[in-house]
C-alpha positions, 0 to 999 in steps of 0.5 A, spaced: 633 844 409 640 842 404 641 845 398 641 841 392 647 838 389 649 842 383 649 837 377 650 841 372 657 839 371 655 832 368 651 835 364 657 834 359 656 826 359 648 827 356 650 825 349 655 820 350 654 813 347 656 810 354 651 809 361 652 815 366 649 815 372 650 818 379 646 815 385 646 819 391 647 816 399 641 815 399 641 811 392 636 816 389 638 816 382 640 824 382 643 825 374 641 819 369 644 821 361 639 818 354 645 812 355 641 810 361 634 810 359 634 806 354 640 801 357 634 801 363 628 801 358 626 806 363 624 813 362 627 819 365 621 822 370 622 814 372 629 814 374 631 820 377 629 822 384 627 815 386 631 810 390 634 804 385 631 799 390 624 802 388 625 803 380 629 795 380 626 791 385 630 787 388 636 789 385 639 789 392 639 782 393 645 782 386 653 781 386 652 788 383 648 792 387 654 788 393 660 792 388 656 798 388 655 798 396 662 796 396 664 802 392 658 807 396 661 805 403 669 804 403 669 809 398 674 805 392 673 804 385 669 797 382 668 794 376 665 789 374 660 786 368 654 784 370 648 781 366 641 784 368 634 781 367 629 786 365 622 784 368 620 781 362 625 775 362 630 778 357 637 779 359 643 784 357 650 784 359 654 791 362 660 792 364 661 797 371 665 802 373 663 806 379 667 811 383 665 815 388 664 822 388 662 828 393 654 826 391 654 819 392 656 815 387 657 816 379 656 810 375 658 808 368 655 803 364 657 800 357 652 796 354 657 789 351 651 783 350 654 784 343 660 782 345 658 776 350 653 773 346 659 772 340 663 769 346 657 765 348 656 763 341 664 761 341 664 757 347 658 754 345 662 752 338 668 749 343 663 745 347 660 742 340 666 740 338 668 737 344 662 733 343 663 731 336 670 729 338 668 724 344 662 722 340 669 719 335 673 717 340 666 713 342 666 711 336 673 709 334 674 705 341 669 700 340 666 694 335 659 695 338 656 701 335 650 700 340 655 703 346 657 709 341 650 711 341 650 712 348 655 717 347 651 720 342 645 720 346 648 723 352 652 729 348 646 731 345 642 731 351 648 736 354 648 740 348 641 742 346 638 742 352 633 737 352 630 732 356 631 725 353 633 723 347 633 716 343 635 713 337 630 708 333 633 703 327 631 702 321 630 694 321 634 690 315 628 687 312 624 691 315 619 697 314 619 699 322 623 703 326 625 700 332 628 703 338 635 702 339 638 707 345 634 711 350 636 717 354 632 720 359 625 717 359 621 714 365 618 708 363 622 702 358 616 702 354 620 707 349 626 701 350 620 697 345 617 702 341 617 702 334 615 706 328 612 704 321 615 708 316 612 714 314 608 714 320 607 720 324 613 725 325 618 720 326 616 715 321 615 722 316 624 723 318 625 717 316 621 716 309 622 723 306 630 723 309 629 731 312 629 734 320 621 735 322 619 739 327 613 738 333 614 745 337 608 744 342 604 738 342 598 741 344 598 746 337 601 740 332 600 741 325 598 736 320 603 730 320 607 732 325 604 727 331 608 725 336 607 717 339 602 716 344 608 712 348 611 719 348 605 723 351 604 718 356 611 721 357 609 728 359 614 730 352 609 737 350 616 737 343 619 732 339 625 734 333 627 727 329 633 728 324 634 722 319 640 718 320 644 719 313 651 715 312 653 714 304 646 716 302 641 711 305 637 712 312 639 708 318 634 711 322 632 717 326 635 721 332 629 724 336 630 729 342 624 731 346 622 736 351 616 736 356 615 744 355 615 748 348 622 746 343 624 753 341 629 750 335 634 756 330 638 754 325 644 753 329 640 748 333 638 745 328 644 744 325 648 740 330 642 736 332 644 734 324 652 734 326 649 729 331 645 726 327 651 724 322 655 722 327 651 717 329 650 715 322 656 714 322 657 710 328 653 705 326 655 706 318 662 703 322 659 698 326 654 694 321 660 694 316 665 691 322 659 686 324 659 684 317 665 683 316 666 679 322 660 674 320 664 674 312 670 672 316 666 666 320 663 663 314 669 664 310 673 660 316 668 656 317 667 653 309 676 653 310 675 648 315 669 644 312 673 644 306 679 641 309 676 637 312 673 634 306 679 633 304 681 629 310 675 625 309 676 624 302 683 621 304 679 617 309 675 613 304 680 612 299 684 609 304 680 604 307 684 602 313 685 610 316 678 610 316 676 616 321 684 616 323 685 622 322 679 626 325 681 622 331 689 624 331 686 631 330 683 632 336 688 629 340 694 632 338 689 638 339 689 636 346 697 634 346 699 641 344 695 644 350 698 641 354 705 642 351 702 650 352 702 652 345 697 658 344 690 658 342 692 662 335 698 656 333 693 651 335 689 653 329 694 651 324 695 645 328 689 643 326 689 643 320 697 641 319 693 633 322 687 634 319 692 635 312 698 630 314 697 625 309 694 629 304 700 628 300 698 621 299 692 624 294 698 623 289 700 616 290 698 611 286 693 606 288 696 600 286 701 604 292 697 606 297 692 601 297 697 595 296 695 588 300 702 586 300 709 588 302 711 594 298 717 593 294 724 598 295 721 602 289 715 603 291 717 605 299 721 610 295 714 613 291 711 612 298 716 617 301 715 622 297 708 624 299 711 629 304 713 632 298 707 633 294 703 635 300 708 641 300 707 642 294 700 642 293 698 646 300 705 652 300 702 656 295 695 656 299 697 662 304 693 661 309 695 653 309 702 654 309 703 655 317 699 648 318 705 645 314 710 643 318 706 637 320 704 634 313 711 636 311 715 633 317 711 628 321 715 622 318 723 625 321 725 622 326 728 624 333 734 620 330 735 624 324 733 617 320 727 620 318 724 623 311 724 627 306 729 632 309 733 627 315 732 632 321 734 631 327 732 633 334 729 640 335 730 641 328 724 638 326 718 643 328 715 642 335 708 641 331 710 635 328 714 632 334 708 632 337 703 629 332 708 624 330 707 621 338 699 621 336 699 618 330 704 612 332 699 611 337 692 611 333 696 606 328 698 602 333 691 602 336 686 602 330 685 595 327 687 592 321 686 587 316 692 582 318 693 584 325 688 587 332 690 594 334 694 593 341 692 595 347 693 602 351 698 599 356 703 595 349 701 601 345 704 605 350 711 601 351 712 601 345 712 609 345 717 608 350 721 604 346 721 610 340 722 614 344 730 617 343 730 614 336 724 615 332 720 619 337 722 626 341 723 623 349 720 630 352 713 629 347 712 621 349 713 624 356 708 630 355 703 624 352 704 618 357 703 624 363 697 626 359 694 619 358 696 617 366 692 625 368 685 622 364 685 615 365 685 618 373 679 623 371 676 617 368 676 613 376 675 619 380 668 620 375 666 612 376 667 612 384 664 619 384 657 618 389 651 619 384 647 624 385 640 625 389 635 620 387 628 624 385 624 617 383 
C-alpha cells in the first residue's frame, strides 16, 4: 500500500483569507484550509477524502473543471474566473489558479462576487443609459409620439426583464385610461383595453401619481388588482408607473410578467426613468400636435380673411363680380405649369386673390363710374397699386404675395405702371397673372358689351404679346388652354361605362 502524501507543508496556508486546496489524481480533495469551507459551504469532513465530482455533481460537466483538467494532464498552469451555482440556486464569482504539484494539483481560489457584482451594476448603468439615449433620439427623430413609445416599450422590455410592457392614455375629456402601445402580449384585446381612473392598480397609478406594485396575482393585496384582460394573459405580475411631464399624469407605464415581479429600488427607479422618458415623449408630441393644429387654423382664418377681402372687393365693384376667385385659380393653375414650387404657390394665391385690393382706397364716383374717366381721374385710378403696397407690406406674412398687386399693370414694353418696368424686371408672378386677368376681363360680360369668345379672346393675347403681355407667358397660357380643351375631347369621346340597368 502507498504511503500518504505528506501535506504537512500546506499546513502554513490554514489561515489565509484566499481558498487553497490540493486535489489529488484521482480528484480527491487531499488538503482543503477554512478559506475553502466556507467558499464551498461545505464542511471539512465533507470535502476531504471524497472525489470533487462526488461533493459537487456535475461539475465535471463546466469550463472549470475542463481548465483544471487541462492543468492535471499537460501539467501547465490555468487561470480563470469562474461563477459557481450552489445547490440552492445562488451564484458567487472566483477567480482560479491552479498549478500543478507533486500531489496532483493545488488550487487557489479568490472569492470576487463583490467585484463582479459592481461591474454588473456598471454595465447594467451603461446598458440604461443606452436605453435613455435611444428612447431620445426616437424622440427627437419624429413628430409622432405614438412611434417613441415603441422604443420606450421595446427598452423597457430589454432592461427590466419583463415580458410585455404597454402604455395606456389618458383621454383629454375623458376619465379613461386607454391603451396606446403594447408589447409582448398575445391577444389585440389589450390593443382595446381601458381603465376607469382609479380603478384597480393601474387606474390607482394614475389617479394617486405614485408606482404600484402587484408582485403575484395570486397572493394580491387589497387595490392592487390586476384587469382580467391581463389574467386572461397568463400575467401572474403587473408594475405601473405614472406618466409625469410638467407636473400633470398623461398616463401609465405598465410592465407585466407571468411569473412573481421581484422588484428593488434599483429597478423601480429606472422603471420611473423610463416612465418620464415616455412622458416626455408624448409631452413633445401632443405640443407639437398642438401647434401644428394652431398653425392650421390660424392659416385657415388667413386665407378666409383674405379672401373676405376679395369678396368685399367684389361687391363693391359689381362688374368683377366673382372675377377674382375665378383668376385665382387659374393662374394657380397658370404658375404650375410654368413649374413654380408648392410653397411660392401660396403667395401666389394670395397676391391674385389681393390684386385689386388697392382699389379699396378709390373713390366710388372713380371706380364705379358709367362713363369714360377723364385724364384726372385715370391718374387716381393708377394709383391703387400703390395703395395695396402700402396697406398689404406691413403685413409680413402678406409681403411675398406683393408683386401681383403691386406689379400686375407693367407691361412687357415697359409702358406700364406705377414703376414702368420693363421685361424680366417685372416679377414672374405678376407676368403670369397679367396673361389670366387680361383674358377673364375680356370673357366676363359687361354692361356695354358681351365677353368675347375664347378663340377672339385668345387672339387678341397674341396680339398683346410683346408690348402689353410677356411673349413666354402668352405662350405657356395659350399651350395650357389647347392641353385642356384636348382632355375635354378625349373625356366627351370616351366610350361610357358598363350599364347595370
Amino acid at each position: 500500500m502507498a504511503d500518504a502524501p505528506d501535506l504537512s507543508r500546506y499546513a502554513v496556508l490554514d489561515g489565509l483569507l484566499e481558498g487553497c486546496q490540493v486535489l489529488g489524481f484521482d480528484w480527491c480533495y487531499l488538503y482543503v484550509n477554512e478559506a475553502v469551507v466556507s467558499h464551498s459551504r461545505r464542511t471539512r469532513a465533507e470535502l476531504v477524502g471524497r472525489r470533487m465530482m462526488d461533493a459537487f455533481p456535475g461539475i465535471e460537466r463546466t469550463p472549470m473543471f475542463d481548465a483544471l483538467s487541462r492543468c492535471m494532464i499537460e501539467r501547465r498552469a490555468e487561470h480563470l474566473e469562474n461563477e459557481f451555482v450552489y445547490p440552492d440556486g445562488s451564484r458567487a464569482w472566483f477567480e482560479l489558479r491552479a498549478e500543478p504539484v507533486p500531489e496532483g494539483l493545488f488550487v487557489l481560489s479568490l472569492d470576487i462576487t463583490a467585484r463582479r457584482q459592481a461591474e454588473r451594476r456598471m454595465e447594467n448603468q451603461i446598458e440604461r443609459l443606452r436605453s435613455l439615449r435611444a428612447i431620445d433620439l426616437a424622440i427627437l427623430g419624429t413628430t409622432d409620439f405614438r412611434l417613441a413609445l415603441g422604443t420606450v416599450l421595446d427598452e423597457t422590455a430589454k432592461r427590466l426583464d419583463v415580458e410585455a410592457a404597454s402604455i395606456l392614455l389618458l383621454g383629454t375629456a375623458t376619465t379613461r385610461l386607454e391603451t396606446a402601445a403594447a408589447l409582448g402580449f398575445r391577444s389585440a384585446a389589450i390593443g382595446r383595453m381601458g381603465v376607469r381612473l382609479g380603478e384597480g392598480l393601474i387606474g390607482r397609478a394614475a389617479l394617486e401619481g405614485r408606482t404600484l406594485l402587484a408582485a403575484d396575482a395570486s397572493n394580491p393585496e387589497p387595490g392592487s388588482e390586476i384587469p382580467d384582460v391581463y389574467i386572461d394573459e397568463g400575467i401572474r405580475s403587473l408594475c405601473a408607473a405614472p406618466l409625469v411631464a410638467r407636473g400633470q399624469v398623461s398616463g401609465v407605464l405598465v410592465v407585466a410578467k407571468r411569473s412573481p415581479l421581484e422588484a428593488d429600488d434599483d429597478w423601480l427607479g429606472f422603471l420611473e426613468s423610463l416612465a418620464g422618458q415616455a412622458a416626455m415623449a408624448i409631452d413633445a408630441g401632443q405640443s407639437f400636435e398642438d401647434l401644428q393644429q394652431a398653425h392650421l387654423e390660424l392659416a385657415l382664418a388667413y386665407e378666409t380673411t383674405i379672401e373676405g377681402w376679395a369678396g368685399a372687393l367684389d361687391l363693391r365693384d359689381r362688374e368683377t363680380a366673382n372675377h377674382t376667385l375665378r383668376v385665382a385659380e387659374l393662374t394657380m393653375a397658370l404658375a404650375r405649369a410654368a413649374g413654380i414650387s408648392e410653397a411660392d404657390l401660396v403667395h401666389i394665391r394670395r397676391g391674385a386673390l389681393l390684386h385689386d385690393i388697392g382699389k379699396m382706397a378709390i373713390p366710388d364716383s372713380i371706380l364705379l363710374k358709367r362713363e369714360s374717366l377723364t385724364l384726372p381721374e385715370i391718374e387716381v385710378m393708377k394709383k391703387h397699386p400703390g395703395f395695396a403696397r402700402d396697406l398689404l407690406a406691413p403685413i409680413a406674412y402678406l409681403r411675398p404675395a406683393l408683386d401681383i398687386p403691386y406689379c400686375h399693370h407693367e407691361h412687357w414694353d415697359g409702358t406700364g405702371y406705377p414703376r414702368g418696368l420693363r421685361g424680366e424686371a417685372i416679377p414672374l408672378a405678376a407676368r403670369l397673372f397679367a396673361v389670366v386677368d387680361v383674358w377673364d376681363a375680356l370673357r366676363s360680360e359687361r354692361p356695354y358689351r358681351e365677353g368675347w369668345t375664347e378663340a377672339r379672346a385668345l387672339e387678341h393675347l397674341r396680339s398683346l404679346s410683346g408690348t402689353h403681355l410677356d411673349p413666354g407667358a402668352v405662350e405657356l397660357f395659350t399651350r395650357m388652354m389647347d392641353e385642356r380643351d384636348q382632355a375635354v375631347e378625349l373625356a366627351r369621346d370616351a366610350p361610357e361605362g358598363p350599364s347595370y340597368t
